[in-house]
VEXGU-559384 format. One record per residue (C-alpha): y, x, z; residue number from 1; residue in three letters; chain. Coordinates in Angstrom, 1 decimal, decimal comma. Each point is the difference from the previous one (the first is absolute). Example, Ala and Ser with C-alpha at 12.3 -4.5 7.8 and 13.67 -1.06 7.14 Angstrom:
BEGIN
ATOM      yy      xx      zz  torvex  pado  drennu
ATOM    -4,5    12,3     7,8       1   ala       A
ATOM     3,4     1,4    -0,7       2   ser       A
END
This chain:
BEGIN
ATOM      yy      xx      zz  torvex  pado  drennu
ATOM     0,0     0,0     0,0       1   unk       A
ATOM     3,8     1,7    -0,7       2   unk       A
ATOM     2,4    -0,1     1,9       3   unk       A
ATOM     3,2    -1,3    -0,4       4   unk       A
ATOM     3,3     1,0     2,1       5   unk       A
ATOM     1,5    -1,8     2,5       6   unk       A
ATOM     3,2    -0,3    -2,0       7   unk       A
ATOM    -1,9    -1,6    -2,5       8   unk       A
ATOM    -2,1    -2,3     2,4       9   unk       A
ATOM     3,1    -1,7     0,8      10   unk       A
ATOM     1,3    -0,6    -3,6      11   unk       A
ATOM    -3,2    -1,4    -0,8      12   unk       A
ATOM    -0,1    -1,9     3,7      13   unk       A
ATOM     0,6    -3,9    -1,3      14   unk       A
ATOM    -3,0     0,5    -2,0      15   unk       A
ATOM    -2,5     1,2     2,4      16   unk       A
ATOM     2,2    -1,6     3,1      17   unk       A
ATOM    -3,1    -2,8     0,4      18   unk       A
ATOM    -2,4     2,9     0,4      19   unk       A
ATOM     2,0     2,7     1,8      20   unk       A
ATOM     3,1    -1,6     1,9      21   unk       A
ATOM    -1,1    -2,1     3,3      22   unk       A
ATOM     2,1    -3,5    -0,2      23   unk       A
ATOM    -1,6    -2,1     3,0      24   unk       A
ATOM    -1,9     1,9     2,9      25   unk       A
ATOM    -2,7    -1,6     1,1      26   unk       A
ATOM    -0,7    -1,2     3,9      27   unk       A
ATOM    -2,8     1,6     0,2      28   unk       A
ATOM    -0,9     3,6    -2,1      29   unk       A
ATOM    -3,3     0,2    -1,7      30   unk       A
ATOM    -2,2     2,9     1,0      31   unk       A
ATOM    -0,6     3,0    -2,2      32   unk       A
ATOM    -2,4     2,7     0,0      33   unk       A
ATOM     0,8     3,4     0,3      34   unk       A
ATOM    -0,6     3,4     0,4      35   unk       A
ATOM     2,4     1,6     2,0      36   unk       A
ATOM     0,7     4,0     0,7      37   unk       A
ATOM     1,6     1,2     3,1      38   unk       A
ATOM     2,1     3,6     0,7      39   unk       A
ATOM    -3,0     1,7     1,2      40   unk       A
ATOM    -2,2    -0,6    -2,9      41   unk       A
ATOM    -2,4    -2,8     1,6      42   unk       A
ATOM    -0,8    -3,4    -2,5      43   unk       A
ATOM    -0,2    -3,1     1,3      44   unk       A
ATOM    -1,4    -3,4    -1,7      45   unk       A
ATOM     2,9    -2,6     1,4      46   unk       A
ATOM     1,1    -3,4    -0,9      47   unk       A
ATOM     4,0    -0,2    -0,8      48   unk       A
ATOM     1,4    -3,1     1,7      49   unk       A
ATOM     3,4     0,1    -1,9      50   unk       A
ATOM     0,8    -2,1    -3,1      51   unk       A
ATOM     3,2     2,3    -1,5      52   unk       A
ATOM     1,1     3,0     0,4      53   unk       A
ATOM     3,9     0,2     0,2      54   unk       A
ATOM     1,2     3,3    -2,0      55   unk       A
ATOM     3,5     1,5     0,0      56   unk       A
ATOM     0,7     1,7    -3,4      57   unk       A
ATOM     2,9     2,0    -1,8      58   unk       A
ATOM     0,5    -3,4    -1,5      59   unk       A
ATOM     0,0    -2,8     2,8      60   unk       A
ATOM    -3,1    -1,4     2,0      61   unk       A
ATOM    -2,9    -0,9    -1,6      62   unk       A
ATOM    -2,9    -2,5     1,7      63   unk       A
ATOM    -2,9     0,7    -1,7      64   unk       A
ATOM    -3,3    -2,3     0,7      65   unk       A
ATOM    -2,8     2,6     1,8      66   unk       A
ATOM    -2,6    -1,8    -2,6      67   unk       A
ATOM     1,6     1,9    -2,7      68   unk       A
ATOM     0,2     3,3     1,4      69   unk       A
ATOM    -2,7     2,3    -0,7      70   unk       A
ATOM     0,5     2,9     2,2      71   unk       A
ATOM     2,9     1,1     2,4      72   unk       A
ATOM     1,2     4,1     0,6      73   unk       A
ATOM     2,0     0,2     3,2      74   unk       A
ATOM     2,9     2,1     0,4      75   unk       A
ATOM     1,4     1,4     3,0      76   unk       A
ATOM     0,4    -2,8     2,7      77   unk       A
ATOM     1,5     1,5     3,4      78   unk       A
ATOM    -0,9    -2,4     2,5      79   unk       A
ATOM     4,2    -1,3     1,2      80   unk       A
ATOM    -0,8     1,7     4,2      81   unk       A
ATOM    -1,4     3,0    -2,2      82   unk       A
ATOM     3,5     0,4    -2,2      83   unk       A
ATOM     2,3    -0,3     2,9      84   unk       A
ATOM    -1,9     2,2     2,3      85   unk       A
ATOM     0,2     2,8    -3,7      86   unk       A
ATOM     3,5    -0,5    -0,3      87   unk       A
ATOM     0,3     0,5     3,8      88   unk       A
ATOM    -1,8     3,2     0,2      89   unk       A
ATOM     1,8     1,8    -3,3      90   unk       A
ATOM     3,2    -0,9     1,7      91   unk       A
ATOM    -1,0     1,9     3,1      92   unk       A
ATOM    -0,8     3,0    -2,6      93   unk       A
ATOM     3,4     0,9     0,7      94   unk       A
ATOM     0,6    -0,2     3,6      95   unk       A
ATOM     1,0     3,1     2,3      96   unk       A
ATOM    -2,8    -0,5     2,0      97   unk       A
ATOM    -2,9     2,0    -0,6      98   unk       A
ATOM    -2,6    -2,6     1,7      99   unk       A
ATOM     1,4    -2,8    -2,3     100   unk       A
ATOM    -0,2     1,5    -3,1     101   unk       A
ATOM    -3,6     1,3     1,0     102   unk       A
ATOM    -1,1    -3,6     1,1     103   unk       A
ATOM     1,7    -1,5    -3,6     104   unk       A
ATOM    -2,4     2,3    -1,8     105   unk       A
ATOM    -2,9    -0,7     2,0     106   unk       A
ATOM     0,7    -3,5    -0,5     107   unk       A
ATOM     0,3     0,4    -3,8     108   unk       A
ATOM    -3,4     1,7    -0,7     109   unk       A
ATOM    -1,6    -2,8     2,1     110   unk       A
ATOM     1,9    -2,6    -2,5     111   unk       A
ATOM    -1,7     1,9    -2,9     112   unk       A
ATOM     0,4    -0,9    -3,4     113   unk       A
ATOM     2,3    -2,8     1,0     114   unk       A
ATOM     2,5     2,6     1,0     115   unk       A
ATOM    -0,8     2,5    -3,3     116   unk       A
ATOM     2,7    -2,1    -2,1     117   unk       A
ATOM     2,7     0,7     2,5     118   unk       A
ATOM    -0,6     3,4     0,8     119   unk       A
ATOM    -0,2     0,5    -3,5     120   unk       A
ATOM     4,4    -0,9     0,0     121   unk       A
ATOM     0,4     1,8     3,4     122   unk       A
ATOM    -1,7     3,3    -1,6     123   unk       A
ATOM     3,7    -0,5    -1,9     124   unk       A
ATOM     2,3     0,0     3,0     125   unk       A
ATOM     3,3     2,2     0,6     126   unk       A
ATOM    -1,6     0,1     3,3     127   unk       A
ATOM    -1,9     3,3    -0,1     128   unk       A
ATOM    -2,2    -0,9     2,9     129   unk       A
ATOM    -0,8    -3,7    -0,9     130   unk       A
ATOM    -0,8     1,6    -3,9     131   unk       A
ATOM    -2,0     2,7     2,1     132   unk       A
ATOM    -2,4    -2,2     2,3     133   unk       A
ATOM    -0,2    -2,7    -3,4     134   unk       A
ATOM    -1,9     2,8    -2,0     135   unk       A
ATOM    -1,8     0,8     3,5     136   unk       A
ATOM    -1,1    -3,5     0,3     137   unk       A
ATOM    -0,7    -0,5    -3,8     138   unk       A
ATOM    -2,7     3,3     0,5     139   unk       A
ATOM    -1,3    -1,3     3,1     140   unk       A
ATOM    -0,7    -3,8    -1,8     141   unk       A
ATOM    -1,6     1,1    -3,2     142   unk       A
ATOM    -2,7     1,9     2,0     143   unk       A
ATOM    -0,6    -3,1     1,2     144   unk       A
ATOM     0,0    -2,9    -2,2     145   unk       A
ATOM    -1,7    -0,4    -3,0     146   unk       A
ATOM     2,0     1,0    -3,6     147   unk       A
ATOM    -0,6    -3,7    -1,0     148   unk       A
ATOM     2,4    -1,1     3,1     149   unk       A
ATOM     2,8     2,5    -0,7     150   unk       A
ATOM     0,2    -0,8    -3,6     151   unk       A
ATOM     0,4    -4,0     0,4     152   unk       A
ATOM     2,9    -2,0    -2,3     153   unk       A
ATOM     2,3    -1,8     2,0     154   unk       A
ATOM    -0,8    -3,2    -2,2     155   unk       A
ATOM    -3,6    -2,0     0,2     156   unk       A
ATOM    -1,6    -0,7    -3,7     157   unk       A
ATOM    -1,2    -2,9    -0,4     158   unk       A
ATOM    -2,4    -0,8    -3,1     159   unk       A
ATOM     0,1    -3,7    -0,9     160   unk       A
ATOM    -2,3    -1,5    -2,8     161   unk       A
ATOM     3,2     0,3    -2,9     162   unk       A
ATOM     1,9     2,8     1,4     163   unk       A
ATOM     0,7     2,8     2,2     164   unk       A
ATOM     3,1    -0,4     3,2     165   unk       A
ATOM     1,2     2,5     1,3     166   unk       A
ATOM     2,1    -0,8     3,4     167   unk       A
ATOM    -0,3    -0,2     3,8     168   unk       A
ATOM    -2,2    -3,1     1,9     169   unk       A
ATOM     2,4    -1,5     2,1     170   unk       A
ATOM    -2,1    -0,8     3,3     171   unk       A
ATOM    -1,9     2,3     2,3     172   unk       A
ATOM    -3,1    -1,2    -0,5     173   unk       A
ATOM    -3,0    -2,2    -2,0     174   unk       A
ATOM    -1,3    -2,7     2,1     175   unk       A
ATOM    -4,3     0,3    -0,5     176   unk       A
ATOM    -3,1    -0,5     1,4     177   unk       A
ATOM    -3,2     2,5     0,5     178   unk       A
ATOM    -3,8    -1,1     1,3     179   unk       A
ATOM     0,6     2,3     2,5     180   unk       A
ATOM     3,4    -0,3     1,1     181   unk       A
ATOM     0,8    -3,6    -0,3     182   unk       A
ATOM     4,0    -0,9    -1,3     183   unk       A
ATOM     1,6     3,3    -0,4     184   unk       A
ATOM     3,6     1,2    -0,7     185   unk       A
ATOM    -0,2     3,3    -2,6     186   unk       A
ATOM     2,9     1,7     0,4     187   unk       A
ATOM     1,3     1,1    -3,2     188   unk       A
ATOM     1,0     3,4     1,9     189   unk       A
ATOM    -4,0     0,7     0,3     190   unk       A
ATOM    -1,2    -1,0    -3,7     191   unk       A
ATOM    -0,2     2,5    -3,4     192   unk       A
ATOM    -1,8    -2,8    -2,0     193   unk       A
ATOM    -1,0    -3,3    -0,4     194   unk       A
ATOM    -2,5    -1,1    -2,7     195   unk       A
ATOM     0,0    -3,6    -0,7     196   unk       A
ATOM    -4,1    -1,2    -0,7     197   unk       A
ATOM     0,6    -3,5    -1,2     198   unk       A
ATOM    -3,3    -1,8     0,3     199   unk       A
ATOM    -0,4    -0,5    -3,6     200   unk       A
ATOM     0,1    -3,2    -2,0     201   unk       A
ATOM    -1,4    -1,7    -3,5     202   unk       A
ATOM     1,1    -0,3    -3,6     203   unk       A
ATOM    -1,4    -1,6    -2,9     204   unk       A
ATOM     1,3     1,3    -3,6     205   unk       A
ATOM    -0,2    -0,4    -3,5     206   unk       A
ATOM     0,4     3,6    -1,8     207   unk       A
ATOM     1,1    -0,7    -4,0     208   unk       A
ATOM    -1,8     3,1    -1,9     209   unk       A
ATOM     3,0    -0,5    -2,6     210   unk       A
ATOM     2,4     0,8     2,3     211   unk       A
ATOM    -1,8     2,5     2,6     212   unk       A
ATOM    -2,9     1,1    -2,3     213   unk       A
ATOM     1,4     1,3    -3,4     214   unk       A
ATOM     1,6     3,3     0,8     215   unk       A
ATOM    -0,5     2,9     3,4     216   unk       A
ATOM     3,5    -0,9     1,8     217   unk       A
ATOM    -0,7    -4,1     0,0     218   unk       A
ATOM    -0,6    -0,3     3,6     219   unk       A
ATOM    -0,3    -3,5     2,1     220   unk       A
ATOM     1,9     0,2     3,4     221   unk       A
ATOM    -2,4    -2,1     1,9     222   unk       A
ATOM     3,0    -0,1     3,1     223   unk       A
ATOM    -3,2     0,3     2,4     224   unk       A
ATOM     1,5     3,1     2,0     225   unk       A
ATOM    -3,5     1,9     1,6     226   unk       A
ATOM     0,1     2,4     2,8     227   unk       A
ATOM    -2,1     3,2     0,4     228   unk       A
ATOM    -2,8    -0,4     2,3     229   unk       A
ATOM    -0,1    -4,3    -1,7     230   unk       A
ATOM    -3,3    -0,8    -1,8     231   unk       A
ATOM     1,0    -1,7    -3,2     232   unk       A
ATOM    -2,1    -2,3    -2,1     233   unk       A
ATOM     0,4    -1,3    -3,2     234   unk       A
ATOM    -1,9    -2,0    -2,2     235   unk       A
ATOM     0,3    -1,0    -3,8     236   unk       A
ATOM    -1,8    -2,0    -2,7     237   unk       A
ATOM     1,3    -1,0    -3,4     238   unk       A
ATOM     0,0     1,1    -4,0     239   unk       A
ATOM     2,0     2,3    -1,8     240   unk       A
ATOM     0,3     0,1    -3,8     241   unk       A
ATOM     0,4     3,7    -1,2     242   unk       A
ATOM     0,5    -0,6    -3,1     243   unk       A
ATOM     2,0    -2,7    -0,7     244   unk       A
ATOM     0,1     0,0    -4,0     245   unk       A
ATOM    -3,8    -0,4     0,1     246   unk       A
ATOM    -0,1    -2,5     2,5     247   unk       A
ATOM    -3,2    -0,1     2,4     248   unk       A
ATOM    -1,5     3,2    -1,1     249   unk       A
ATOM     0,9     2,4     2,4     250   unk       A
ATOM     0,3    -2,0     3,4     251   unk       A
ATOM     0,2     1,9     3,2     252   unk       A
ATOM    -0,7    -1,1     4,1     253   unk       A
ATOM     1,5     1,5     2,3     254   unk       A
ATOM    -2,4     3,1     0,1     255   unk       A
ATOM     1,3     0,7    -3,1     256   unk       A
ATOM    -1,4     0,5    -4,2     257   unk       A
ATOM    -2,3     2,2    -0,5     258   unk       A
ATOM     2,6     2,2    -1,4     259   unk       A
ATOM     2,5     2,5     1,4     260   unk       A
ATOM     3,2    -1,7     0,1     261   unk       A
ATOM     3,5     1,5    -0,5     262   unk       A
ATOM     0,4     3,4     2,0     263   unk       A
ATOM    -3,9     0,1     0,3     264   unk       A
ATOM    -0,1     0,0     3,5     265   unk       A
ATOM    -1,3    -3,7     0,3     266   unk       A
ATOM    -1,9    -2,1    -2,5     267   unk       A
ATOM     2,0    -2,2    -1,6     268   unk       A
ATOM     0,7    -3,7     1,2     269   unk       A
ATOM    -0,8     1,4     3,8     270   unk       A
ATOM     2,3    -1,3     2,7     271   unk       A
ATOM     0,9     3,2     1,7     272   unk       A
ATOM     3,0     0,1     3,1     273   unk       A
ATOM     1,8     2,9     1,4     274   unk       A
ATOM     2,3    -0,2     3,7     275   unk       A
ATOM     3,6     0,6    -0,7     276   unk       A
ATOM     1,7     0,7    -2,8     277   unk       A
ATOM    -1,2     3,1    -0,9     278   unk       A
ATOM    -3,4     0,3     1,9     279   unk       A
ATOM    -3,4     0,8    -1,8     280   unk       A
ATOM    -1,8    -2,4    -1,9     281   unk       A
ATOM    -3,2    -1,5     1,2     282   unk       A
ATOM    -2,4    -2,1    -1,4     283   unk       A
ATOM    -0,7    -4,0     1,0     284   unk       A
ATOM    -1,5    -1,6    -2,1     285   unk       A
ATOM    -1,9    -3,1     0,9     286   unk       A
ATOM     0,3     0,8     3,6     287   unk       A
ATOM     1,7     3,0     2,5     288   unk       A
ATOM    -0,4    -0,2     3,3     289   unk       A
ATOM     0,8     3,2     2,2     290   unk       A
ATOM     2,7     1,8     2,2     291   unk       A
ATOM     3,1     0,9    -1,6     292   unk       A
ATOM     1,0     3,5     1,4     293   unk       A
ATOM     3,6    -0,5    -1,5     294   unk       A
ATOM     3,0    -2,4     1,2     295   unk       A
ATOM     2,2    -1,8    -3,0     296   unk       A
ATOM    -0,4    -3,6    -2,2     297   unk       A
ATOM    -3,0    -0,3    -1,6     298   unk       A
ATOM     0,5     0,3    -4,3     299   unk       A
ATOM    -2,9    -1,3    -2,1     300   unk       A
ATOM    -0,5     0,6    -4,2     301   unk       A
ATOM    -2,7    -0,9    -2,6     302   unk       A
ATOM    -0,5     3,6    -1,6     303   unk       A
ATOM     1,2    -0,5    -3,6     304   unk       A
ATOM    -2,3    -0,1    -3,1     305   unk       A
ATOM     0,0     3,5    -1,7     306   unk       A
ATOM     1,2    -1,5    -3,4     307   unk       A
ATOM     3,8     0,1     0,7     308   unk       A
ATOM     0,1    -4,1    -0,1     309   unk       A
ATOM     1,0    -2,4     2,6     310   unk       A
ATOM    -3,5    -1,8     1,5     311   unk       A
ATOM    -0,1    -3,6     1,2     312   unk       A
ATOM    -1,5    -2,3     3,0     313   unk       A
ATOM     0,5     0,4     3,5     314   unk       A
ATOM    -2,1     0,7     3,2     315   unk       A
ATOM    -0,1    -2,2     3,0     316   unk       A
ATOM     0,6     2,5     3,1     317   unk       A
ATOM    -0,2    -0,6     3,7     318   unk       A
ATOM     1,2     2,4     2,3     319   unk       A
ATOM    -0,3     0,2     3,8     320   unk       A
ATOM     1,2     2,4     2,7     321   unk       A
ATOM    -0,8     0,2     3,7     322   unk       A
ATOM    -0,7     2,2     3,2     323   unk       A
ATOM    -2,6    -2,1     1,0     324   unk       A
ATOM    -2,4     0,7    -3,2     325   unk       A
ATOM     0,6     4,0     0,3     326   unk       A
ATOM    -1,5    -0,2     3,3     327   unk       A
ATOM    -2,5    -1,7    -0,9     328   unk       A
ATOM     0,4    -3,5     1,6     329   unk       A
END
């Protein structure tokens, strides 16, 4: 799937505004599955409680439904006690009292990487002391805390299912629930990632060879979005004409001709799929049903004839994603 800028999300907002733009929050949010990643690495399967998340941009707030984000990068999120204690103890980088400006340093390795940003400014100071203990401190931090913490944006990234947005959540934390927790609040302050696992869903449809069969870059955007680690079936039944000129003499199922159809890589007439827009080709035929190791929509084409002419007929196809079937229940 491309991405598309956030400049240009915006122009193209009234058309995807349905989709992408909350107008009426619900009483009660729906739960969604995810897969969240704290600060020190650990993965935990969760439930998110919340129904929108509330984004500040560049450009104005945007509310943007959680079912159509895909996966959230966290930026730097100093808890507000944290901040003020920060600003507190690079202040007292300066004092004339020897104990005070020891106890401010102390205090700023303990903050961590919530201080690094900060420090990073004070390193800068007219104040030769306060620029001195900064770069002390700085040292003293990175032998600490992992690269991955030092290097974080100031922004959070979130991925929705048309575009990417790029600008800071607005609360402290995601209301959700865990088997083994109960109702949690995540504080945004403690998360690197959240991967949304929706549970999956159904489609039914009809795939025109003339339009998606008769040349290599004629690809069907199904609009069923599949997650790595989601099983994904899909069925298909129907006739397609190869040869149109000669009616009924070259008629392929979805497994395809008995010939090698354009490119070679496929027999002709065979309903292959690929994930994303530029993922690699597999083959479906009358029926596929396995994990997908990739995330992105699902795209599905009737390999062209190798004759160079458009083929007719359609295939039927079903597709269905869910959890549940990858684990076998």
């Amino acid at each position: 799937m491309g991405r598309i800028t956030l400049a240009l999300a915006l122009v193209l907002a009234p058309a995807v505004s349905s989709r992408i733009l909350a107008q009426d929050k619900p009483t009660t949010a729906r739960p969604y599955l995810a897969e969240v990643r704290f600060g020190d690495g650990s993965i935990v399967r969760m439930t998110l409680l919340e129904e929108n998340l509330e984004v500040q941009t560049k450009y104005g707030k945007l509310t943007i439904p959680l079912a159509e984000v895909r996966r959230v990068e966290f930026g730097l999120h100093v808890p507000p006690e944290v901040n003020q204690q920060i600003t507190q103890s690079i202040k007292r980088l300066a004092s004339d009292v020897y104990k005070e400006r020891d106890v401010a340093s102390k205090d700023l390795i303990q903050a961590g990487h919530f201080a690094y940003p900060m420090l990073q400014k004070a390193t800068k100071s007219g104040d030769h002391e306060v620029a001195y203990r900064a770069v002390s401190v700085i040292k003293q931090i990175s032998e600490r805390v992992s690269p991955e913490l030092l290097r974080l944006r100031d922004e959070d990234v979130i991925h929705t299912a048309e575009f990417t947005v790029i600008g800071r959540i607005t609360s402290l934390s995601l209301k959700a629930n865990s088997p083994h927790f109960g109702d949690v609040a995540l504080k945004l302050s403690e998360l690197r990632t959240v991967h949304m696992k929706h549970q999956g869903g159904k489609l039914e449809l009809i795939v025109d060879a003339g339009k998606y069969g008769s040349a290599l870059d004629q690809w069907c955007d199904s609009g069923i979005l599949v997650d790595a680690g989601q099983r994904l079936l899909v069925t298909s039944e129907g006739q397609v004409d190869l040869w149109p000129q000669g009616p009924g003499q070259y008629m392929a199922l979805p497994k395809g001709y008995n010939t090698a159809g354009k490119g070679g890589q496929f027999m002709a007439g065979a309903l292959v799929g690929r994930i994303g827009e530029t993922g690699k080709s597999f083959f479906i035929g009358e029926r596929y049903d396995g994990t997908i190791n990739e995330e992105g929509k699902l795209y599905v084409q009737i390999v062209p004839s190798p004759w160079n002419n458009a083929s007719d007929g359609q295939y039927r196809v079903r597709i269905q994603t869910d959890y549940a079937l990858a684990a076998g229940r």
